[in-house]
N, C-alpha and C positions, 0 to 999 in steps of 0.2 A: 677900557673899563666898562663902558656903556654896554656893550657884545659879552662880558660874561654875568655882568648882573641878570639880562636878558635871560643867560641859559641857564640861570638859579632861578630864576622865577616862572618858568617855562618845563617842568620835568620833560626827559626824552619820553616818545609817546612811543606805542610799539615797535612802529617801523623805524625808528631810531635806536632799538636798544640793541647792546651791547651782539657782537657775533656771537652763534654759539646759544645764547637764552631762548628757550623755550617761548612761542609767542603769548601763551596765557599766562606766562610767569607776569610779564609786563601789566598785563591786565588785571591780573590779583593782585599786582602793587595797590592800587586805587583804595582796596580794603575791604569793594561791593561789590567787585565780580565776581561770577563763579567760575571757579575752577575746573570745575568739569564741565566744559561746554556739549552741545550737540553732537557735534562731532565724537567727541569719547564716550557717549552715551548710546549711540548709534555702534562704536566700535562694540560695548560688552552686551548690546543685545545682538548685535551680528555671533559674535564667538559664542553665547549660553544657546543660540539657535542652533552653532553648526555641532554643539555637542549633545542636546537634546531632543533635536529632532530624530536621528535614528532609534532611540528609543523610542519615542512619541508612533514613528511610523509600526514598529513591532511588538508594539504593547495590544493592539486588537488579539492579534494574534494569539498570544501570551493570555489572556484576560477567557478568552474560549475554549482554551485548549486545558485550562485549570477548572473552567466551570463546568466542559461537558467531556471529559476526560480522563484528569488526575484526580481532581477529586472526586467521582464515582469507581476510577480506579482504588481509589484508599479505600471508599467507602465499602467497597465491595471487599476488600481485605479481611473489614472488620466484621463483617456480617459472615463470612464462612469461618470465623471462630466461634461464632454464636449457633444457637437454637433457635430461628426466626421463622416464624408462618407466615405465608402474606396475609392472611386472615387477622391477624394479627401483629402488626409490624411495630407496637408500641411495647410489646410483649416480647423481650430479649434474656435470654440465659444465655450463660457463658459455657460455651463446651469446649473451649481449645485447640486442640487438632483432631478432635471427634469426628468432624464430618470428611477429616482426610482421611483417615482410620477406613472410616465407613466407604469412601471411596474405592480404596485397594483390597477392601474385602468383598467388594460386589462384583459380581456378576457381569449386568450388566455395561458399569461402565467400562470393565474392562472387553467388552464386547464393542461396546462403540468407539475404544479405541482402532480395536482391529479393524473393524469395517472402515474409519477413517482413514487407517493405513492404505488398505485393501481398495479405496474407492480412488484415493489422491493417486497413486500406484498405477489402474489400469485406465484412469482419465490422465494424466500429468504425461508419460511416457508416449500414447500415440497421439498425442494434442504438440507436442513440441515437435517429433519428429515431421508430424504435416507442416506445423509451420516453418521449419526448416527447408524441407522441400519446394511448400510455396514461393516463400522468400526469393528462393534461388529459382526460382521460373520467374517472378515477378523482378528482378534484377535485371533482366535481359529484357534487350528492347523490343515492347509489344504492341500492337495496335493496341489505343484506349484502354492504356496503363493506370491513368487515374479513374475510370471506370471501373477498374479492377481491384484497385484498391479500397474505391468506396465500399464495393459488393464484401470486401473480404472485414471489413469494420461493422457491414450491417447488424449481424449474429452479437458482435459485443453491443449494438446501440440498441437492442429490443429487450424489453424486460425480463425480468425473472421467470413470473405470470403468465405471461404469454407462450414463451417458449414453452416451458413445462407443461402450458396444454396441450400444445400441439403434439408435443413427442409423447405424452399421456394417451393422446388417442390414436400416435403411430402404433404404442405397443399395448394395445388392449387385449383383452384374450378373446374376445369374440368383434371379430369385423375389425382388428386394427389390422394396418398396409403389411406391418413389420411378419405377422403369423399369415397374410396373405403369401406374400412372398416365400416365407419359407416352406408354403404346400408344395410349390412347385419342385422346389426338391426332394420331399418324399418325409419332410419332417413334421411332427404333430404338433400342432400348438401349444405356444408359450406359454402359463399366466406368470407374466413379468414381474406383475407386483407380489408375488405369493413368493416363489424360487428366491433363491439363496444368490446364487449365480448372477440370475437371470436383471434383480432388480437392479442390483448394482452395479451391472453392466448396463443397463438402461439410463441410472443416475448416472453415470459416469460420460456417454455420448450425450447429453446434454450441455454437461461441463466442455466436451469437445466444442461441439458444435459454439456452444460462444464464445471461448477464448483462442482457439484457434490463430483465427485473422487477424484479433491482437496482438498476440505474439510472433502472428508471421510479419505483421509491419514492423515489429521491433526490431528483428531480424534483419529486412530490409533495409531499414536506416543503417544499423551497422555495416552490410556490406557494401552501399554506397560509401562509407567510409573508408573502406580498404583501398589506399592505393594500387593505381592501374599498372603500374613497375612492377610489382609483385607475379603480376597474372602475365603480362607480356613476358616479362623473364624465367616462367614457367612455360609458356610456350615456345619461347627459341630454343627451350629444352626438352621439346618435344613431349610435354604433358601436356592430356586432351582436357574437355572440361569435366570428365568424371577425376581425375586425376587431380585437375586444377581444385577443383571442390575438395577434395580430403586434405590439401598437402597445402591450400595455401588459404580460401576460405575458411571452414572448419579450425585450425589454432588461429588464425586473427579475430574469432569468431566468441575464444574462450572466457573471456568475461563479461558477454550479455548471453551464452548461452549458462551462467554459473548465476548470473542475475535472475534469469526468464523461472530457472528451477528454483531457485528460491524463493520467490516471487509465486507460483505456482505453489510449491510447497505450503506456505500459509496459508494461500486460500482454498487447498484442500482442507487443510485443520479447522477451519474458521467455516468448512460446506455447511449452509443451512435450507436456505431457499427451495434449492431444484426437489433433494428429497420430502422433503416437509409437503411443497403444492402436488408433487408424485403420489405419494402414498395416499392423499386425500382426506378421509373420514382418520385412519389411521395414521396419519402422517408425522404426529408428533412423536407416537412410537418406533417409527420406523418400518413399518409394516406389523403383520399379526404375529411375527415370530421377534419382532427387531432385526430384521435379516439387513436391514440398512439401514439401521440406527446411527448417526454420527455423533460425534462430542457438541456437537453446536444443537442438533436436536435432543440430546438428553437434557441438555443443561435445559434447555425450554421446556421438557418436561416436565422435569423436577421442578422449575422455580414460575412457571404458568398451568401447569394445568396441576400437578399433586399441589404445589405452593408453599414448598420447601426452600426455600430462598435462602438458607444457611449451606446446605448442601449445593443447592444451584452456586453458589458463589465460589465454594470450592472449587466445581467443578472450570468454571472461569478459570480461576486461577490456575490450574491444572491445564487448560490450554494453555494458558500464557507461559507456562514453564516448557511446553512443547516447543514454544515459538522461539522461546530462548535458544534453546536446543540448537534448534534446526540453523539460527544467528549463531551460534558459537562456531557449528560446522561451516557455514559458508565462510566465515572467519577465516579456519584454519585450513581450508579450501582457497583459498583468496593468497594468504599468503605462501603458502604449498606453487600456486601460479607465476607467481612474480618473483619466486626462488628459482622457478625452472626456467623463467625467462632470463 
């Protein structure tokens, strides 16, 4: 009798309660404890960390890419439906697709598209083929390989500015190397910056000259990647290395050489730099004719120096629909590839 009054007068304490009960249930018996101890506190700020910190980490991101970005992307929308001056930037009339209108009826622009064509065209084509070339010399093992690799990066690590002087004063029409050199064959000097031809083909080996080496590393990585099975099992089959390069490099080759062109492709649309510091006094024109006018120097025309900035935005735009373009074909490029594989 004594032993159960005891266990009436005595509640079980946790480590006594019942199998099976929860340990704080015991504890909130009392009526003062909390039920949500530390431990479960600790548990739901562990779990709101593990689902809001990935957010947290890609919110800079997101917050930059809205402020110097989309929205001047939009804003820019809205001003090439307008009549805006920079002289005036508070001063907006509504013109609609006026300044597209005025677009496709100029001259002009549609000049700068050609020369864009025309410039992206004879820079893009022997700019890839060298680094092709490269690549596959620099694949094979050479003394002071990383040597060689740095040299071929240098041309993409020097500026705009700088290059464009230099090759400015290769092809001058009085005392540059480029109209030295071609006395010796019996030809009369260039003015590079005046000709039609001539500038463009100047602008254009500029573009060579720095992305080249870029593209020839890209190149490189990829063929380090191609399995050495491939190349051995084309030599037990008695292909040499000109043979080995068409038939086994070259298609393993097909989607960073469909990457490199597209990739190339924009940033001929987007050329502004080399012509612009080239032509000089006349740079924003494109020379005294427009003989090398691009889309990215018109648009600076119109919207910095005349200060049309309704029209300049169009003209943006009107890249940007380029750019589409040229995404929709690698698209359909892309999967065209993976059909035939």
């Amino acid at each position: 009798m004594s032993s159960s009054k005891q266990a009436l007068a005595h509640p079980a304490s946790s480590a006594e309660a019942a199998p099976g009960t929860p340990p704080g249930a015991a504890r909130g018996a009392h009526g003062r404890g909390n039920p949500a101890g530390p431990d479960s506190w600790r548990s739901r700020l562990y779990r709101w960390d593990m689902k809001a910190s990935p957010y947290a980490f890609v919110t800079p991101f997101f917050v930059l890419f809205g402020a110097f970005s989309l929205i001047p992307l939009l804003y820019t929308a809205w001003y090439s439906l307008h009549d805006v001056q920079l002289s005036s930037l508070d001063h907006q009339t509504w013109a609609g697709l006026d300044n597209y209108k005025n677009l496709l009826s100029s001259d002009f622009f549609w000049n700068a598209l050609e020369n864009t064509f025309t410039i992206g065209l004879i820079s893009t084509v022997p700019q890839l083929l060298a680094a092709l070339g490269l690549a596959h010399l620099l694949n094979y093992k050479l003394r002071g390989s990383t040597m060689w690799r740095v040299v071929m990066l240098t041309p993409y690590a020097t500026s705009v500015a700088a290059a464009t002087l230099v090759f400015t004063l290769l092809y001058s029409w009085d005392g540059g190397m480029v109209n030295w050199f071609l006395h010796f064959f019996g030809v009369d000097p260039v003015n590079w910056r005046e000709s039609d031809w001539g500038s463009q083909f100047a602008v254009s080996t500029i573009v060579i000259w720095r992305w080249t080496g870029y593209n020839a590393l890209i190149y490189l990585a990829a063929m380090q990647a191609i399995p050495a099975d491939l190349y051995e099992s084309a030599a037990l089959d008695g292909a040499n290395r000109w043979q080995q390069f068409r038939h086994v490099t070259i298609p393993q080759l097909r989607p960073t050489i469909l990457f490199t062109i597209v990739v190339s492709t924009i940033g001929a649309t987007q050329l502004f730099g080399e012509p612009l510091l080239f032509g000089g006094v006349s740079g924003s024109k494109g020379g005294s004719e427009h003989q090398y006018q691009t889309l990215g120097l018109y648009m600076y025309d119109q919207g910095w120096i005349i200060g049309n900035l309704g029209k300049a935005s169009a003209i943006a735009w009107s890249m940007f629909l380029v750019l589409l373009l040229v995404a929709a074909v690698n698209l359909l490029l892309t999967r065209r590839l993976r059909k035939s594989q």
